[in-house]
C-alpha positions as CSV (number, residue, x, y, z in Angstrom):
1,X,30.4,32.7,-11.4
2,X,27.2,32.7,-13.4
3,X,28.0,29.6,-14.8
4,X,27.7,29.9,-19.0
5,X,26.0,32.8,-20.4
6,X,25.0,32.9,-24.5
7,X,26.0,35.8,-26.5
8,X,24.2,36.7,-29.8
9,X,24.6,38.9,-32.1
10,X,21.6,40.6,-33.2
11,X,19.6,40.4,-36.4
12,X,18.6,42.4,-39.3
13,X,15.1,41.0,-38.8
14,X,12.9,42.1,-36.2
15,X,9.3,41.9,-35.2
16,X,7.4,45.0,-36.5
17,X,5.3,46.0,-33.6
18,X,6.0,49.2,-32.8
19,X,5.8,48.5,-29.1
20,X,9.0,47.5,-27.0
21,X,9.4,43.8,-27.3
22,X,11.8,41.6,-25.1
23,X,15.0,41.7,-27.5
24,X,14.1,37.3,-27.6
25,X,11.1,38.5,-29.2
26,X,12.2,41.2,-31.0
27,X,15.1,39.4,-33.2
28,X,13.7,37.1,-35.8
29,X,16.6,36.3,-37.4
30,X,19.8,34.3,-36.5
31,X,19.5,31.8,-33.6
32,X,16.6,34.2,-31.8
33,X,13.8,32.3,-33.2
34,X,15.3,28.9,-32.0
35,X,16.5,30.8,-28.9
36,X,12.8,32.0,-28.0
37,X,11.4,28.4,-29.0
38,X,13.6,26.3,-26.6
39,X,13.8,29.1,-23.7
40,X,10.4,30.6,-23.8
41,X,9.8,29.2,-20.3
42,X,12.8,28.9,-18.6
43,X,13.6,32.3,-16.5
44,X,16.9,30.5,-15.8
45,X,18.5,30.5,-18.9
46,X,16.7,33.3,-20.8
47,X,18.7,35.2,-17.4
48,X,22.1,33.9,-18.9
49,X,21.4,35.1,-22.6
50,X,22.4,38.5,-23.8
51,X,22.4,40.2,-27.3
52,X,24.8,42.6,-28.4
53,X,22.7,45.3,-30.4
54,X,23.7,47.9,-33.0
55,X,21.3,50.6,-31.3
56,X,21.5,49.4,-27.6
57,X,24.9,47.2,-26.9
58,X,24.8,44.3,-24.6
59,X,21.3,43.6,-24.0
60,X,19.2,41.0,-21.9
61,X,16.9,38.5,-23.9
62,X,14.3,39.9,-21.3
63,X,15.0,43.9,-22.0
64,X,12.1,45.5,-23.3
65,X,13.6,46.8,-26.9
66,X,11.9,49.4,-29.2
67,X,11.6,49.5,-32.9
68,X,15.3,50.0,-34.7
69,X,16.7,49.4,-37.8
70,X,20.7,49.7,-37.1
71,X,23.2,47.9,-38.8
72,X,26.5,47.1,-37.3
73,X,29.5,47.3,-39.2
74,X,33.2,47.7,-38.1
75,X,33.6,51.6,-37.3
76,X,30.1,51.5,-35.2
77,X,31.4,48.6,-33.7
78,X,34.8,50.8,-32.7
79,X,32.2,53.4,-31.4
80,X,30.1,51.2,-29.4
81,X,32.8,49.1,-28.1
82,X,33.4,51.5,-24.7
83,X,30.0,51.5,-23.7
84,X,29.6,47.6,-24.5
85,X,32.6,47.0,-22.3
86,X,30.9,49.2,-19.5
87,X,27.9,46.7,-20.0
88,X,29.9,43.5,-19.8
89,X,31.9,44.6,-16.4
90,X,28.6,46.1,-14.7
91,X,27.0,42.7,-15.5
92,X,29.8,40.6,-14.8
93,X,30.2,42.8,-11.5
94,X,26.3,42.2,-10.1
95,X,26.2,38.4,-12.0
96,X,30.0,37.1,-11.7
97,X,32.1,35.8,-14.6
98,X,30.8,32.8,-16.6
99,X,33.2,30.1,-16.8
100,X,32.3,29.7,-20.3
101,X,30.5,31.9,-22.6
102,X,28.9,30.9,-26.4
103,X,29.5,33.6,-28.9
104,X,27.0,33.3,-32.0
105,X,27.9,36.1,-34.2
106,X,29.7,37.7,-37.2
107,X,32.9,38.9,-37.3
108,X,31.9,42.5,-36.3
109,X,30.5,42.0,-33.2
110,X,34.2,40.6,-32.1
111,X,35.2,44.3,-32.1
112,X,32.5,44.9,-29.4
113,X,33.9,42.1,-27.5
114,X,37.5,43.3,-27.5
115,X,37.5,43.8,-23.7
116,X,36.5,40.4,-22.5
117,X,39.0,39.1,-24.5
118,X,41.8,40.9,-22.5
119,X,40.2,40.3,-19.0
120,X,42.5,38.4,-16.6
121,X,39.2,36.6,-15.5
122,X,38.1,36.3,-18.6
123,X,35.9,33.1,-19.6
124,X,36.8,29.8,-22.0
125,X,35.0,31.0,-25.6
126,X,33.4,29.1,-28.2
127,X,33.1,31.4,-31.2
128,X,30.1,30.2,-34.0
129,X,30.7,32.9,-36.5
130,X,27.7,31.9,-38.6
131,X,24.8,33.7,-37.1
132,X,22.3,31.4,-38.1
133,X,24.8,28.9,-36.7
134,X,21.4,27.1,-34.5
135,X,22.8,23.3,-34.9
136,X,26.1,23.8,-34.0
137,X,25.3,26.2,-31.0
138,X,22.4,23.5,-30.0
139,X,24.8,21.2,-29.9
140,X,27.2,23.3,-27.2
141,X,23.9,23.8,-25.6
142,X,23.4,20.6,-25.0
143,X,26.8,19.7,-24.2
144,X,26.5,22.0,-21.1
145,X,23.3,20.8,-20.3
146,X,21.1,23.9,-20.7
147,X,17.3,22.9,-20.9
């Protein structure tokens, strides 16, 4: 086990540059900003933050992301959901399960998620369904004692 891991849904805002960006640096909305301020220097925990993306699924806050503009609603999310739950087992398969994982996201993004819910393994949740939700998810951050 990985320990806790931090799972974000992505933004409508981005960074413009049209060259790939870490996804922490390309998502300026939600709790990415905050996320990139407290994390910028700590390998350790950026490693045990993901993003679940519109165009690319479960992402790394260190994968190199191009330009998109993709919005995820409920049918995408029906789409995208086998390939995110590919993601989540090949990650949880080379990483191990968290014991806990922090889910900072709209509604939507649950469909993505639908798989680690039915895992027999499957981690304690805390579910912030604001995405801009930074105090309360600081505050579960803290709780667990990430930097």
């Amino acid at each position: 086990m990985i320990g806790d891991l931090l799972i974000a849904g992505c933004s409508h805002r981005k960074a413009p540059e049209a060259r790939p960006l870490p996804a922490l640096e390309r998502y300026t909305g939600g709790i990415a900003p905050q996320l990139n301020a407290r994390f910028a220097g700590h390998r350790e925990a950026r490693g045990r933050i993901r993003f679940l993306s519109a165009a690319y699924g479960l992402v790394r806050a260190d994968d190199m992301l191009s330009r998109y503009d993709q919005r995820l609603d409920a049918g995408l999310a029906r789409q995208l959901r086998p390939a995110v739950a590919e993601q989540i087992r090949r990650d949880f398969t080379a990483n191990g399960v968290p014991r806990r994982v922090l889910l900072v996201l709209e509604p939507d993004y649950l469909i993505l998620l639908a798989d680690l819910l039915a895992l027999p393994e499957r981690p304690a949740l805390h579910w912030i369904s604001d995405p801009r939700g930074w105090p309360q998810a600081a505050a579960v951050l803290n709780e667990w004692r990430w930097p």
